[in-house]
C-alpha positions as CSV (number, residue, x, y, z in Angstrom):
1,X,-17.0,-2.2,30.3
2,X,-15.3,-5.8,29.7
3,X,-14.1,-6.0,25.9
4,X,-13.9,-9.4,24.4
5,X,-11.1,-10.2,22.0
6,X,-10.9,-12.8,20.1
7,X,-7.5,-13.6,18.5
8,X,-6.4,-15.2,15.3
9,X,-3.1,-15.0,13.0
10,X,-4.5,-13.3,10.1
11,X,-7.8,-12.7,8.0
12,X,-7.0,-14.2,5.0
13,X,-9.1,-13.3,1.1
14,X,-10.9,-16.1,2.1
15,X,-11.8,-17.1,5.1
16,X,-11.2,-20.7,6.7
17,X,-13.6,-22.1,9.6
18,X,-11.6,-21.0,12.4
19,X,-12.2,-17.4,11.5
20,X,-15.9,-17.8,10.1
21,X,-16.3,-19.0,13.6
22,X,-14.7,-15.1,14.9
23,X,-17.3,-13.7,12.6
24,X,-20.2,-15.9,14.1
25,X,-19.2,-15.2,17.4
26,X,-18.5,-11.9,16.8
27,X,-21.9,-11.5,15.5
28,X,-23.3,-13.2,18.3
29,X,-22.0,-11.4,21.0
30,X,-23.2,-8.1,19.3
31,X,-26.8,-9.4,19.6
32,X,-26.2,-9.5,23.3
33,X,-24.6,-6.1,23.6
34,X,-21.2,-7.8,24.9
35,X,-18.3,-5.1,22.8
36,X,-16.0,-7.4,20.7
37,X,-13.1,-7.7,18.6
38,X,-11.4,-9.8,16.2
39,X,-7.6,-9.3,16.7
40,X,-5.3,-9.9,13.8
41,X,-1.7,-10.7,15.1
42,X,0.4,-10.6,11.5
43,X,1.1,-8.3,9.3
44,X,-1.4,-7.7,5.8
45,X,-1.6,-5.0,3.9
46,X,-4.8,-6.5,2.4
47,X,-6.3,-6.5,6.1
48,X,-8.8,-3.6,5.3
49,X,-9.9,-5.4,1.7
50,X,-10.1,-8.7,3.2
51,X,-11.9,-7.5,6.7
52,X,-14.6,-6.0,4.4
53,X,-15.4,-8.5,2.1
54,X,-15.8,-10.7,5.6
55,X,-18.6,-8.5,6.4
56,X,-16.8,-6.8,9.3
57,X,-16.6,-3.2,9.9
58,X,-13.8,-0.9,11.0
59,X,-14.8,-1.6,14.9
60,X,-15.1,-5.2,14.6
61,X,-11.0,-6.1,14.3
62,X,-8.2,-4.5,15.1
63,X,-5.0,-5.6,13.4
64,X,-1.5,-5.1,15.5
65,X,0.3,-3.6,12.7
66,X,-2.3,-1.6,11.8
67,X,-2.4,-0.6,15.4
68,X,1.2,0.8,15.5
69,X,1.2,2.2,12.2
70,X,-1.7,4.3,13.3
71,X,-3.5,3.3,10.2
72,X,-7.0,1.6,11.8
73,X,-9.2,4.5,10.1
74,X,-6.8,5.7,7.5
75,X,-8.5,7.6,4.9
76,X,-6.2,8.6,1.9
77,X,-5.8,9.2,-1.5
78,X,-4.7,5.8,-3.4
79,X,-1.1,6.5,-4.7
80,X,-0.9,7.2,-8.7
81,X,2.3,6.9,-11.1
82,X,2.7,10.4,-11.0
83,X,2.8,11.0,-7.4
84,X,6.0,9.3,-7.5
85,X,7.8,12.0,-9.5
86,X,9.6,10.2,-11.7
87,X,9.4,12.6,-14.6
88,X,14.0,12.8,-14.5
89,X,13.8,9.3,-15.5
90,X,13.6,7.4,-19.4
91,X,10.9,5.4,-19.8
92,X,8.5,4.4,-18.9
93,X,7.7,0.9,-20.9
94,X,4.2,-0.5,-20.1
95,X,4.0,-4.2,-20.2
96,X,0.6,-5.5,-19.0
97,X,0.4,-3.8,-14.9
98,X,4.2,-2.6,-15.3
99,X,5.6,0.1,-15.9
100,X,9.5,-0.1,-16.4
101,X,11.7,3.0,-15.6
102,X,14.9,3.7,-17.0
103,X,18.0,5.8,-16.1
104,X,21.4,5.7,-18.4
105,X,19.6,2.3,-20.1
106,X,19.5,-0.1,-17.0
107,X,16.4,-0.5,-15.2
108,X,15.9,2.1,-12.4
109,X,12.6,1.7,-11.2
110,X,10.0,-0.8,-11.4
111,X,5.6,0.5,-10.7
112,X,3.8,-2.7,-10.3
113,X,-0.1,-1.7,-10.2
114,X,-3.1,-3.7,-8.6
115,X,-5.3,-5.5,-11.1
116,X,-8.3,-3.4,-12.8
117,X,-11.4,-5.0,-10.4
118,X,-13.8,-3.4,-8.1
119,X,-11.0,-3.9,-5.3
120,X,-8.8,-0.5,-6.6
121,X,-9.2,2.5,-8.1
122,X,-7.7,2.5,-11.4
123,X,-4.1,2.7,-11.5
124,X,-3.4,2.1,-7.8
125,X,0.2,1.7,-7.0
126,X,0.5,-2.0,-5.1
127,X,4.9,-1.9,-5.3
128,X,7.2,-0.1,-6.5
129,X,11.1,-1.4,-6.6
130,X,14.2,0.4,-6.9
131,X,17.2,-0.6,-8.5
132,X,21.3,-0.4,-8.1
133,X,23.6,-0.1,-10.8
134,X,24.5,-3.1,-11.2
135,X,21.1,-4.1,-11.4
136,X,20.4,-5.7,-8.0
137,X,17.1,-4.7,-5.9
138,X,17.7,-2.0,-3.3
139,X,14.2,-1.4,-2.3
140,X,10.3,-2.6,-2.6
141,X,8.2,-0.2,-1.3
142,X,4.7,-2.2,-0.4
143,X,1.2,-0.2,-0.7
144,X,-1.9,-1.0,1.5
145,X,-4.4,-1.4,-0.5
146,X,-6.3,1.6,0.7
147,X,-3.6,3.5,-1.1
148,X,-0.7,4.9,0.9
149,X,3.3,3.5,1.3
150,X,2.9,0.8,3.7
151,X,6.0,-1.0,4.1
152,X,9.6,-0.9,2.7
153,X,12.4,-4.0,2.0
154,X,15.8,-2.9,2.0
155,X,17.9,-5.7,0.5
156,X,21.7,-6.3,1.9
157,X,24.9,-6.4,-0.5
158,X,24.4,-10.3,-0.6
159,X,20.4,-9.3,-2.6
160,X,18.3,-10.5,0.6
161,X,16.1,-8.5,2.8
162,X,18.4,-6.9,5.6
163,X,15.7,-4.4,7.2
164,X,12.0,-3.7,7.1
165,X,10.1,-0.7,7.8
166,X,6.4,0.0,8.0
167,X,5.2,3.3,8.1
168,X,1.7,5.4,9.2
169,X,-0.6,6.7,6.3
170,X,1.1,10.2,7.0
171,X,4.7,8.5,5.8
172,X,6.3,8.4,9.5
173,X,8.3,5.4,10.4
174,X,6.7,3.2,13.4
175,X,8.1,0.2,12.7
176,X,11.6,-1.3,12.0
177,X,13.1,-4.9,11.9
178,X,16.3,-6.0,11.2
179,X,16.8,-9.0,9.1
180,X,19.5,-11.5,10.2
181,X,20.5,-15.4,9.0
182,X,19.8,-17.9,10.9
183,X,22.0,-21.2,12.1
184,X,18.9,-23.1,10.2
185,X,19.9,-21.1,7.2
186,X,16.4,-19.1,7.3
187,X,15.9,-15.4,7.0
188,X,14.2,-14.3,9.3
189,X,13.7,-10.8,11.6
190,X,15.6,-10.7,14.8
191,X,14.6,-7.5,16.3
192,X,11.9,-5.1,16.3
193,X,11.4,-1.3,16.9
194,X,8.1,0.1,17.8
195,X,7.7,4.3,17.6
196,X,4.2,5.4,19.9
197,X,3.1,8.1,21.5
198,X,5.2,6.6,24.5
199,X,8.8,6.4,22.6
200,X,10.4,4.2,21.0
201,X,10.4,0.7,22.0
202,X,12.5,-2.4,21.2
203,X,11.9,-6.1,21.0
204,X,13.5,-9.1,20.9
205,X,11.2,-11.1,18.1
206,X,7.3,-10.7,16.9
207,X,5.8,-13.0,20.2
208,X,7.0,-9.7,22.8
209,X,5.8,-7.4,20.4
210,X,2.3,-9.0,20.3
211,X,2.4,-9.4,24.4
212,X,3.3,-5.3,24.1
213,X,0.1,-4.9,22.1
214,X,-2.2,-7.3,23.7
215,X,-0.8,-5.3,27.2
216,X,-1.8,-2.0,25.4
217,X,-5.2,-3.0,24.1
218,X,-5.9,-4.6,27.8
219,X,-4.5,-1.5,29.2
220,X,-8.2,0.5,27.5
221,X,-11.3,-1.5,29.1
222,X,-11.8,-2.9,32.6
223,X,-11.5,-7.1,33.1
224,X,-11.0,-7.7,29.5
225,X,-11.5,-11.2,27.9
226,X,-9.6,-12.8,25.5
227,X,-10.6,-15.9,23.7
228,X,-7.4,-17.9,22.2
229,X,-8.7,-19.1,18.9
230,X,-4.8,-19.8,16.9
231,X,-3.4,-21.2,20.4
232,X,0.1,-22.6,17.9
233,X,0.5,-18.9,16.6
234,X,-1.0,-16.9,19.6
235,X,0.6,-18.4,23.0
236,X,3.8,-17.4,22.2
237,X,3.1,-13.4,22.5
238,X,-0.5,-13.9,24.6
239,X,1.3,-15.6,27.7
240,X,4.2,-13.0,27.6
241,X,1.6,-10.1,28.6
242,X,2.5,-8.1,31.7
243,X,-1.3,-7.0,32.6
244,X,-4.2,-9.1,33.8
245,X,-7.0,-10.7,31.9
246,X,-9.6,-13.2,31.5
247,X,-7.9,-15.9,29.0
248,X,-9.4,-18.7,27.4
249,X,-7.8,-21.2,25.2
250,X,-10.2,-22.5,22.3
251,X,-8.9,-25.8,20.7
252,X,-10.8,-25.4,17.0
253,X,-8.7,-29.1,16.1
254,X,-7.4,-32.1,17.8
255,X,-4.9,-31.7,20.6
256,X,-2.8,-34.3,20.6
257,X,-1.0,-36.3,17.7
258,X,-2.7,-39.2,18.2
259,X,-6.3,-38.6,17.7
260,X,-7.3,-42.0,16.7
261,X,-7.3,-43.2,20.2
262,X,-10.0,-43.1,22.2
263,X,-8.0,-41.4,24.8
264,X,-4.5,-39.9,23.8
265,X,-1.6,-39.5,26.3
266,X,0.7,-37.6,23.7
267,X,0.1,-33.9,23.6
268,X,1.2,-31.8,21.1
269,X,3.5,-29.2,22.4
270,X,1.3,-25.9,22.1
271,X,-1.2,-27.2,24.8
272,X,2.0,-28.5,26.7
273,X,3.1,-25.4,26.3
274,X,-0.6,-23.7,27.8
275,X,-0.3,-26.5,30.9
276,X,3.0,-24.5,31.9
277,X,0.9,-21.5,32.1
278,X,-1.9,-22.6,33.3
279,X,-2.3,-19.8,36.2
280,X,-2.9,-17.7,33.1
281,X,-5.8,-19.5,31.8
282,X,-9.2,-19.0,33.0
283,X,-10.5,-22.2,30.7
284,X,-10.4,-24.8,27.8
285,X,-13.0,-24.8,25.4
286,X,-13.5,-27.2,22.7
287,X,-16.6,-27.9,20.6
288,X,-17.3,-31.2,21.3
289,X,-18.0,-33.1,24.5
290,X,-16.0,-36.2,23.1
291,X,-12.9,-33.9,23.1
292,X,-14.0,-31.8,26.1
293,X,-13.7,-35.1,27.6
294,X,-10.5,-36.4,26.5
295,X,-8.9,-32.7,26.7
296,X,-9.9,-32.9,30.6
297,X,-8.2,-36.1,30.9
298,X,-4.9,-34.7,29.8
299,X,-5.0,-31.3,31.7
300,X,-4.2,-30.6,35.6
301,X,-7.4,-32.0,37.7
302,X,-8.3,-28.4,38.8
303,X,-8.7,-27.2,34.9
304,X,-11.9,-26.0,33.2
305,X,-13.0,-27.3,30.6
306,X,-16.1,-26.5,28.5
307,X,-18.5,-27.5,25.7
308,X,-19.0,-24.1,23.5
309,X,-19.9,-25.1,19.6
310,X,-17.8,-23.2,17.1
311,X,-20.8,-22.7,15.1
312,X,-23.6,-20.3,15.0
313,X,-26.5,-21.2,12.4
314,X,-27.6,-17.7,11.6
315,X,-31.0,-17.6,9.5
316,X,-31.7,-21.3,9.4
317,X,-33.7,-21.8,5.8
318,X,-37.7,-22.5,6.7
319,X,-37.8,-24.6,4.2
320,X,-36.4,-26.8,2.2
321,X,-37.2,-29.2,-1.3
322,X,-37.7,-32.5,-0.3
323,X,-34.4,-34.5,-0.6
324,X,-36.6,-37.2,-2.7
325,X,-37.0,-34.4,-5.2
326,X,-33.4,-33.2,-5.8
327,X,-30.4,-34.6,-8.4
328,X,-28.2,-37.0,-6.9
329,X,-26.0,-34.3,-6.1
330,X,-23.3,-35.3,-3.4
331,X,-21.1,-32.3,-1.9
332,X,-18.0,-31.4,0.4
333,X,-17.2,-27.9,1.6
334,X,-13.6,-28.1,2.9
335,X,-10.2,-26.9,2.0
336,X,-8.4,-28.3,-0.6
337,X,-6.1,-30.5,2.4
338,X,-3.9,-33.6,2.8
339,X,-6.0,-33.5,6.3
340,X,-9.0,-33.9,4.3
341,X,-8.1,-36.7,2.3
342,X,-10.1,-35.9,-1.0
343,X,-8.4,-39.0,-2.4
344,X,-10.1,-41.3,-0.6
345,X,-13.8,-39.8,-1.3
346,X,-13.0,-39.4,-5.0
347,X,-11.6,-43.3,-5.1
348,X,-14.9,-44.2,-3.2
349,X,-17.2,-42.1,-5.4
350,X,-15.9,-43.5,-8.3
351,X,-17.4,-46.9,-7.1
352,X,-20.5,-44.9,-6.3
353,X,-20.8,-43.2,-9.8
354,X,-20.7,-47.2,-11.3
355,X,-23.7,-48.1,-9.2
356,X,-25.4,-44.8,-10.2
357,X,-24.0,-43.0,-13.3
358,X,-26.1,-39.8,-12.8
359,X,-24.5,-38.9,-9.5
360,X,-22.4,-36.3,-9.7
361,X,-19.8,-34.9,-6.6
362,X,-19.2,-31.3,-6.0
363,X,-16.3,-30.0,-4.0
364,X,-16.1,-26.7,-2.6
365,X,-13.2,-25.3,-1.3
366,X,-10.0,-23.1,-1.3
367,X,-6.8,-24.5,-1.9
368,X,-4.5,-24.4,1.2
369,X,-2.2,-26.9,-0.6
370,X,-1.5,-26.8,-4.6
371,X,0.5,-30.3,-4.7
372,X,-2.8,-32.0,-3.3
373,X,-4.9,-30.3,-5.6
374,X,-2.6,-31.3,-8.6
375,X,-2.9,-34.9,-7.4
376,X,-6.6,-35.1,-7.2
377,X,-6.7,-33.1,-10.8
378,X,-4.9,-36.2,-11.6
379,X,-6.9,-39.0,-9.9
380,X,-9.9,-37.2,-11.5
381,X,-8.6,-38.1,-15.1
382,X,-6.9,-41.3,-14.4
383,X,-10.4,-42.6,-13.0
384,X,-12.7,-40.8,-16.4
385,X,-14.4,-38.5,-13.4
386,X,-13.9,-35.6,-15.8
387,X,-17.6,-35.1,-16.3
388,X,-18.7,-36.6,-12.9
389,X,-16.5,-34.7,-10.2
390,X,-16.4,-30.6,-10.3
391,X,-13.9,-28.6,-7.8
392,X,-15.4,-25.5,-7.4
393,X,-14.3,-22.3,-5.1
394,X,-16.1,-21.8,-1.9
395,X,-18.9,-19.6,-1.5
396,X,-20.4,-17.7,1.1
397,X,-23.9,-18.7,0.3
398,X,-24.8,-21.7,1.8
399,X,-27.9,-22.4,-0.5
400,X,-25.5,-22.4,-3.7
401,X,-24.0,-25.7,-2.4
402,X,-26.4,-27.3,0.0
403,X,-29.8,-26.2,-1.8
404,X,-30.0,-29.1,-4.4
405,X,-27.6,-31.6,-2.5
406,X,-28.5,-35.2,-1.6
407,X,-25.5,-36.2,0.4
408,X,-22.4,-34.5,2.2
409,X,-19.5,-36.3,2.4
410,X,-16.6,-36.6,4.9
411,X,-13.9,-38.5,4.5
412,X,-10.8,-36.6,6.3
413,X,-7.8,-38.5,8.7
414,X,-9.1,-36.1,11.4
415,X,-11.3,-33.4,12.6
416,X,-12.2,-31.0,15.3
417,X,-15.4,-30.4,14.3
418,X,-16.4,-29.8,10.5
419,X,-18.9,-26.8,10.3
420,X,-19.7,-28.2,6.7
421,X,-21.8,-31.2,7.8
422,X,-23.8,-29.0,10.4
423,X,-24.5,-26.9,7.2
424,X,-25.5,-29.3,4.7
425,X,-27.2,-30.6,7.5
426,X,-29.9,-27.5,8.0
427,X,-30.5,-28.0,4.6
428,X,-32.0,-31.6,5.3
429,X,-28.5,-33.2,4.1
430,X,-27.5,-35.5,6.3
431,X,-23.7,-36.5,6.2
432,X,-21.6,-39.9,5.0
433,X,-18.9,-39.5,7.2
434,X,-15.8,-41.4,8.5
435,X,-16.4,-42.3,12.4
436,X,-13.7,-39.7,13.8
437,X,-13.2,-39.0,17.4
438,X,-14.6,-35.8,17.2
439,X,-16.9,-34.0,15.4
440,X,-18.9,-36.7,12.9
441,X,-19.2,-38.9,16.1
442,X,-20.8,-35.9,18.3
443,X,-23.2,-34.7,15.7
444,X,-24.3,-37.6,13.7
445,X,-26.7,-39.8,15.4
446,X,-25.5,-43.3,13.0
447,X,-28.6,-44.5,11.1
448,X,-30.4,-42.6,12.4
449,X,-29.2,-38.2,10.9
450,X,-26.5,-40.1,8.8
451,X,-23.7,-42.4,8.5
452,X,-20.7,-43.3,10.3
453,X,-18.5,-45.7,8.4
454,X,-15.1,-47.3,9.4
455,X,-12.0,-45.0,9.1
456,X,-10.0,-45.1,5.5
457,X,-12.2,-47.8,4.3
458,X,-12.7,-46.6,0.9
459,X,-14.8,-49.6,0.2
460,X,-17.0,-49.7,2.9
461,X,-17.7,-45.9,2.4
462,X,-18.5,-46.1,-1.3
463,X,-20.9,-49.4,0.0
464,X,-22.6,-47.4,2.3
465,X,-23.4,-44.2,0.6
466,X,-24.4,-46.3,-2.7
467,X,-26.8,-48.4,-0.7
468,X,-28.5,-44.9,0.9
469,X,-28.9,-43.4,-2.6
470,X,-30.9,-46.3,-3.7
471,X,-33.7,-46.1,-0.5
472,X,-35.4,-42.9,-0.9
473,X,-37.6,-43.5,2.2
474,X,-34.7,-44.1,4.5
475,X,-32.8,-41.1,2.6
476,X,-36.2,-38.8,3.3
477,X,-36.2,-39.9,7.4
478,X,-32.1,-39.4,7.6
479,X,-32.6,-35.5,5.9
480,X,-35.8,-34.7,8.0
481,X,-33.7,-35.9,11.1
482,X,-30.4,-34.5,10.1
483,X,-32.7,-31.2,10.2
484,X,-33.8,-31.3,13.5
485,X,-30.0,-32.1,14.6
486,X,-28.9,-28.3,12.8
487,X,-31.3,-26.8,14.5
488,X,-29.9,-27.3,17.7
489,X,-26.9,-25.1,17.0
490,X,-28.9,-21.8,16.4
491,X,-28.2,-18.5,17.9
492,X,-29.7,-18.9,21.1
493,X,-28.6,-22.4,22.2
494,X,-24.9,-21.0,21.6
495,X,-25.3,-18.2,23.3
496,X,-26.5,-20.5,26.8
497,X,-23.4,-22.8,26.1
498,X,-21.1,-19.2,26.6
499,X,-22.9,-18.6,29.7
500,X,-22.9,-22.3,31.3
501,X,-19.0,-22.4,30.7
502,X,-18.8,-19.4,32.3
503,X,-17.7,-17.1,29.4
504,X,-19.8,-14.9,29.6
505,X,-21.4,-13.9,32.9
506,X,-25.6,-14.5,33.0
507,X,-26.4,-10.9,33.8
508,X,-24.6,-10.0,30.8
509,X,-26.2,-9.6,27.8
């Protein structure tokens, strides 16, 4: 039976769009009994915690490291204090989740425990680092967080990392790395070891030993699929692979540096990179047909390429409050971004907030970028927004920041698509958006499901959405049609897009 894989860098605590769209997918393809998984190229020993709080079960992703450390349904005991058997040592000293270790009076040995939360047992090892005489680090021995020794740093004579090994829940070695420095001056690991059931195999760099995996999971189904989801993190291993399979190459985010033109000619050079190896690629997708247009213009003549939205509306709400009836709430739902340029919509809504003093602006999101988030902390106060503008983390439930929303707004440099406005949007909130390339300009109708206003304008954009606010009747039309837009990326319509691009075959399913 054909698996389909779909690969991304890492599941992270929380989840950006790129892998909600995995999940969605992932759910998706379930429904039409088409075997899937998400595949997890770097290495996490928070895989397991974070996979679960996604939602997904132990089937649904398969992480490589995991994979070679045999540890994809590890079941142990979570490590303690005293399974470390350091009873012919002085100490220990507790200091909040430390506990120092002494031997002769230097430090020997440092236990750093996980946090007390419903994510650990109680007193869970997470690292534990051992000391030299003279007081420099000899080794950090990393826990998984479902309890056993994951990974070991052993640090050189000059106190950096020289090798790294990971190990199986059982406390075998399967994989070593050698650390080396770099021309560049960086760190980094410039050789790997891998120990299977087949031996003991050696690589080069992380890229061939992600082509050996991807080779070994292809190597277990017939005709397997493999949807390319990171393409700037993925090609490098995915188009080293030695077996057959069907590849696609999904392009979540704008493909060439300069988006603002109607048609670039500049590519960036990850999908330069897939045109060299385009014999390996069964297809493009892209999740608009402005940039499945563009994309085809840039590609050889005989390459596919395919409208599939990256967004499944699961359990569309059946109803919802009249927008006429709710606080002139106005939201985002994006990472905290230079991309997203949260400047810009906090300098426009603090015109907005003159015209209409009871609005207030919620921002959901995870910060990707601290500096940025430091810097709109700061606008916030310069511009007395304190009580007006709220940054709150992002949330899972979609009724908790759309329910009681008037507006979405979207003010980034660029986008791909933005899942947020298609969100807001089955609430009845239609978006105020800046007329990108792609994604506002494919799924707002102007005027008509929301509004498209010139790019970086600040002023025209804080003109705009002041003068919808104040025309309830034109605000109640935009929301009832913004509605009907959502609902044309539910379950169903998705799943015909995967079979017209030829994903998925029609008899599948």
């Amino acid at each position: 039976m054909i698996m389909n894989y779909f690969l991304t860098n890492m599941l992270d605590y929380n989840l950006s769009g790129i892998e909600q769209a995995q999940m969605e997918r992932l759910h998706l393809f379930d429904r039409h009994h088409q075997p899937s998984k998400i595949i997890v190229r770097r290495y996490n020993r928070f895989l397991q915690l974070n996979a679960t709080r996604a939602g997904l079960k132990d089937g649904d992703f398969v992480g490589m490291y995991d994979f070679f450390q045999q540890a994809m349904s590890a079941n142990v005991k979570p490590a303690k204090i005293k399974d470390l058997k350091l009873n012919q040592l002085e100490g220990p000293i507790h200091e909040a989740n430390k506990y120092t270790f002494f031997q002769a009076g230097r430090i020997a040995v440092e236990v750093i425990l996980f946090p007390d939360s419903n994510d650990y047992q109680r007193d869970q090892i997470d690292t534990v680092r051992y000391f030299k005489r003279n007081g420099q680090l000899a080794q950090a021995d990393y826990y998984d967080v479902r309890g056993f020794k994951s990974m070991s740093d052993l640090y050189g004579r000059d106190g950096g990392v020289a090798r790294e090994i990971m190990y199986d829940p059982k406390g075998h070695e399967r994989i070593a790395s050698v650390y080396q420095a770099l021309p560049n001056g960086n760190i980094e690991a410039t050789g790997f070891q891998v120990n299977d059931q087949d031996g003991r195999h050696l690589f080069d760099d992380e890229p061939a030993m992600f082509a050996y995996f991807l080779d070994r999971l292809n190597l277990l189904d017939d005709g397997n699929r493999f949807i390319d989801d990171r393409p700037n993190l993925i090609d490098d291993g995915l188009f080293q692979m030695k077996t057959s399979a069907t590849v696609y190459c999904y392009w979540h985010n704008v493909f060439s540096p300069n988006y603002l033109q109607q048609q670039p000619t500049d590519v960036y050079q990850t999908l330069q990179n897939q045109i060299d190896h385009q014999a390996k690629i069964a297809g493009w997708l892209t999740p608009t047909a402005t940039e499945a247009a563009a994309l085809a213009k840039v590609l050889p003549d005989d390459a596919k390429v395919d409208v599939v939205p990256s967004i499944v509306l699961e359990n569309l709400p059946a109803e919802v409050a009249s927008i006429s009836k709710r606080p002139m709430r106005l939201v985002a739902a994006t990472r905290i971004d230079a991309q997203k340029q949260l400047d810009q919509m906090i300098a426009a809504f603090a015109q907005i907030v003159r015209e209409h003093p009871q609005a207030h602006l919620d921002i959901f999101g995870d910060i990707s970028d601290r500096n940025v988030q430091r810097e709109l902390d700061d606008s916030v106060r310069r511009l007395r927004l304190q009580r007006a503008v709220t940054f709150r983390s992002f949330t899972a439930k979609k009724q908790d920041m759309f329910e009681s929303a008037q507006l979405y707004l979207l003010t980034s440099a660029y986008e791909g698509f933005n899942r947020g406005m298609v969100e807001a949007a089955s609430f009845g909130v239609p978006t105020v958006g800046y007329d990108l390339n792609y994604g506002p300009r494919d799924f707002i109708d102007p005027e008509n499901s929301g509004l498209l206003t010139p790019i970086n304008n600040v002023n025209e954009f804080a003109k705009q959405t002041s003068q919808l606010l104040t025309d309830s009747d034109r605000l109640i039309v935009m929301s009832h049609l913004a509605r009907q837009r959502a609902q044309q990326y539910d379950a169903e319509s998705i799943w015909r897009a995967y079979t017209a691009a030829g994903v998925v075959d029609r008899k599948e399913g």
